[in-house]
C-alpha positions in Angstrom: -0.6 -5.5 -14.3 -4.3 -6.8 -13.2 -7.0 -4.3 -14.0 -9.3 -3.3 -11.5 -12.8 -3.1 -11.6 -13.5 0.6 -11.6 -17.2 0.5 -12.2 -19.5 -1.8 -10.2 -22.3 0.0 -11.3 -21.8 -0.1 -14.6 -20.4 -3.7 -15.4 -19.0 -5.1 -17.9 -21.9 -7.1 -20.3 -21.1 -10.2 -21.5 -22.4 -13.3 -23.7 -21.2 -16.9 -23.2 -21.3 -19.0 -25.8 -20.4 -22.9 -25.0 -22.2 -26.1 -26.2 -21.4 -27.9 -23.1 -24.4 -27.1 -20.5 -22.4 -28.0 -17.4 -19.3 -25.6 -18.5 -21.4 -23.1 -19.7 -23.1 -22.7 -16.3 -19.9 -22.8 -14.2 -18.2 -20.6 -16.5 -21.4 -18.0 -16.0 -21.8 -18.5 -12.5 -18.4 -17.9 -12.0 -18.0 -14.8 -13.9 -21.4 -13.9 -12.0 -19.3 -13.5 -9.1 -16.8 -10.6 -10.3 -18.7 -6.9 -9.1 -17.9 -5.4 -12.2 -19.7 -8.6 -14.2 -22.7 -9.6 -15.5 -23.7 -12.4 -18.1 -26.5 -10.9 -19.8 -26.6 -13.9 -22.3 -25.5 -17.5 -22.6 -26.3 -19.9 -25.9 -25.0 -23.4 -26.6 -25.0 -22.8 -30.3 -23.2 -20.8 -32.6 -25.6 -19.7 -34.9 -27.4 -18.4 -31.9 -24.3 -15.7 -31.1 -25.3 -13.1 -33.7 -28.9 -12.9 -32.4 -28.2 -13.3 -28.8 -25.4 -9.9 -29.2 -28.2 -8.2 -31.3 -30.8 -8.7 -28.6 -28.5 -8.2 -25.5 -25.8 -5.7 -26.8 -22.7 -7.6 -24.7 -19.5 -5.2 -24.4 -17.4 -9.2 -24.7 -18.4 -12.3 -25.8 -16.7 -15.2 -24.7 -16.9 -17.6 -27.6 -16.0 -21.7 -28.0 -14.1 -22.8 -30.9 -16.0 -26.1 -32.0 -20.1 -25.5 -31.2 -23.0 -27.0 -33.6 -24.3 -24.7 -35.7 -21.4 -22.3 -36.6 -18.2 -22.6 -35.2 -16.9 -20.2 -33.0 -14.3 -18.6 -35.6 -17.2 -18.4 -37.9 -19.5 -16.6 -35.6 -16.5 -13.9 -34.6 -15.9 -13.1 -38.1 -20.0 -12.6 -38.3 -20.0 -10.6 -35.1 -17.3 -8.2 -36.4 -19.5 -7.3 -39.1 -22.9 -6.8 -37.8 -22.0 -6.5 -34.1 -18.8 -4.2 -33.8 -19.4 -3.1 -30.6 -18.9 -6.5 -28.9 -15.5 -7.6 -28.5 -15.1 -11.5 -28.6 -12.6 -13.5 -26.8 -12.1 -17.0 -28.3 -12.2 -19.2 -24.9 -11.4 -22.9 -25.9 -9.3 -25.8 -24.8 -7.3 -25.7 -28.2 -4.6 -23.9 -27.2 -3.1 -24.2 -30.8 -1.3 -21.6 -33.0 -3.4 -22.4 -36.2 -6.7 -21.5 -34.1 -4.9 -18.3 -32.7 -4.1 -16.9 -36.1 -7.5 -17.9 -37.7 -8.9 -16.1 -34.1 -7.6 -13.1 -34.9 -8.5 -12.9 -38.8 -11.8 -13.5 -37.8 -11.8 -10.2 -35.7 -11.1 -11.3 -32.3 -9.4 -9.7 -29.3 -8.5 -12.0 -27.0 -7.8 -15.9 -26.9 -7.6 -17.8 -23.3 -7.4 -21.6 -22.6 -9.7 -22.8 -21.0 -7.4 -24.2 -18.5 -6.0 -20.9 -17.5 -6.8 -19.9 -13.5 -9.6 -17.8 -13.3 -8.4 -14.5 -12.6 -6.6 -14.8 -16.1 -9.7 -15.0 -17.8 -11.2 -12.1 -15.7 -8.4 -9.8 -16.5 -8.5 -10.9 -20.1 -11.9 -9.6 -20.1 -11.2 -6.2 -18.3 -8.3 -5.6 -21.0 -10.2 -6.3 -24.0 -13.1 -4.1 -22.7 -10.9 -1.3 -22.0 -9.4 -1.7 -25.9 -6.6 -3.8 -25.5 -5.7 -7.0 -27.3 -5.0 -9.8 -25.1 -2.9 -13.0 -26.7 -1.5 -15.8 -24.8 2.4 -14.9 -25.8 3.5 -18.1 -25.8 0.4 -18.7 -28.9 1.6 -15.5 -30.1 5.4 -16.9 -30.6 4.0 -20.4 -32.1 1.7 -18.4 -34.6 4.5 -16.2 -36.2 6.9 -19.4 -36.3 3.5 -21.4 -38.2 3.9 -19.1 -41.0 1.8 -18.2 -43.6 0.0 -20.8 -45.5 2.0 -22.2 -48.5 -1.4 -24.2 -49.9 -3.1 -22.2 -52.8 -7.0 -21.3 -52.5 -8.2 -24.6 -54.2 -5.9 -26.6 -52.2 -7.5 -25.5 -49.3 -11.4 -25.4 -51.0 -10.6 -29.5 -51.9 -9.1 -30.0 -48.1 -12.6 -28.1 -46.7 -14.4 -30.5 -49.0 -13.3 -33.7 -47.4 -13.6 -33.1 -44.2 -17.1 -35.4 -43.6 -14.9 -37.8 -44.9 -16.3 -37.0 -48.7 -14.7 -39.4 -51.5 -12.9 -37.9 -54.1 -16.0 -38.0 -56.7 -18.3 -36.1 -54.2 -15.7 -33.3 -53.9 -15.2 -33.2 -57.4 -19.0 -32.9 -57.9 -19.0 -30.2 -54.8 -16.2 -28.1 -56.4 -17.2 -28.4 -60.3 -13.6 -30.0 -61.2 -12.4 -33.6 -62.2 -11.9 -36.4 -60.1 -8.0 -36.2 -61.8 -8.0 -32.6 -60.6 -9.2 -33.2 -57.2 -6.3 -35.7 -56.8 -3.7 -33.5 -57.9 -4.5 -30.7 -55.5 -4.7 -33.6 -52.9 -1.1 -34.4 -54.0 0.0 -31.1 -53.5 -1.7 -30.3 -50.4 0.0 -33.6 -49.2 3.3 -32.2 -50.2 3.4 -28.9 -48.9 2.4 -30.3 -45.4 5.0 -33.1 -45.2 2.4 -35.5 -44.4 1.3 -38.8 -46.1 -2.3 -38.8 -46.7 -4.8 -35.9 -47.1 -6.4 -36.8 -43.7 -3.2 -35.9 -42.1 -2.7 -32.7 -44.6 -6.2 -31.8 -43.3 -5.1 -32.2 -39.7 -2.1 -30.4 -40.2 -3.2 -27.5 -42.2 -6.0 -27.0 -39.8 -3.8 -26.8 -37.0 -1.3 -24.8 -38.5 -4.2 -22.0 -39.3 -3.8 -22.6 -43.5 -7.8 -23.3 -43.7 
């Protein structure tokens, strides 16, 4: 059931945080629109997030997953911590179950597409500012049939390492452990994903919410 705004004169604060300038404007204007809204912030950078909920005090923040700077994942986890108030909603157009589960271990509320019709998003926000926990269902069921991760904590530090591309020396020089070493967790990684090259185990893992 759609929640109505009870409170025009009190509204709902919120930050935006998107890299791209033409979405991020559309996506505030739009939201501009609602009575019981109003954008009080709106960065193109993740490591601008913390700063901008510190100055502006949102209720929600409506967060992208991949911005420069600090991810969006990254900057909810950070927001949890020194931000507690603000509620964040991961807003993204990777509607994937590995992104949902890390979502929610970072300390978010709410996950929406970016493709859903607008009055989705706007009662997605209205839920999670009256406390509720708003999760695509269909995500939901593709999350708890993901899993948990089967790699081990330096399976998943070597797969974080090579994802500029690094060569196996450079991780093993990033991670303090032997180029032998290094290609043995790469094996196994490999392995436990059912993939044939670590660029595919990164892909997979990744998407599957194991980094």
């Amino acid at each position: 059931m759609t929640i109505r705004p009870v409170n025009p004169d009190n509204p709902i604060r919120l930050l935006l945080a998107e890299d791209q300038e033409l979405v991020r404007t559309a996506l505030g204007t739009l939201l501009d629109l609602e009575d019981d809204f109003a954008v009080v912030a709106a960065v193109g950078r993740g490591d601008q997030v913390v700063g901008a909920a510190l100055e502006h005090r949102p209720d929600v923040a409506l967060l992208d997953i991949e911005m420069p700077g600090l991810d969006g994942l990254a900057a909810a986890a950070v927001l949890a911590q020194q931000a507690p108030w603000c509620r964040v909603v991961i807003l993204t157009t990777f509607g994937r179950a590995g992104y949902l589960r890390r979502a929610m271990e970072a300390g978010a509320v709410g996950f929406v597409v970016k493709d859903a019709p607008a009055e989705v998003l706007a009662d997605a926000i209205r839920r999670v500012a009256a406390g509720e926990r708003v999760v695509d269902p269909e995500l939901a069921a593709a999350t708890l049939a993901a899993g948990a991760s089967p790699l081990t904590a330096r399976e998943r530090d070597v797969l974080n390492a090579s994802r500029p591309g690094a060569g196996v020396a450079e991780i093993a020089g990033k991670l303090y452990l032997s180029e032998g070493t290094v290609r043995n967790y790469f094996s196994s990684a490999i392995a436990k994903t059912s993939t044939r090259n670590r660029t595919e185990a990164l892909r997979v893992a990744d998407e599957r919410g194991w980094l």
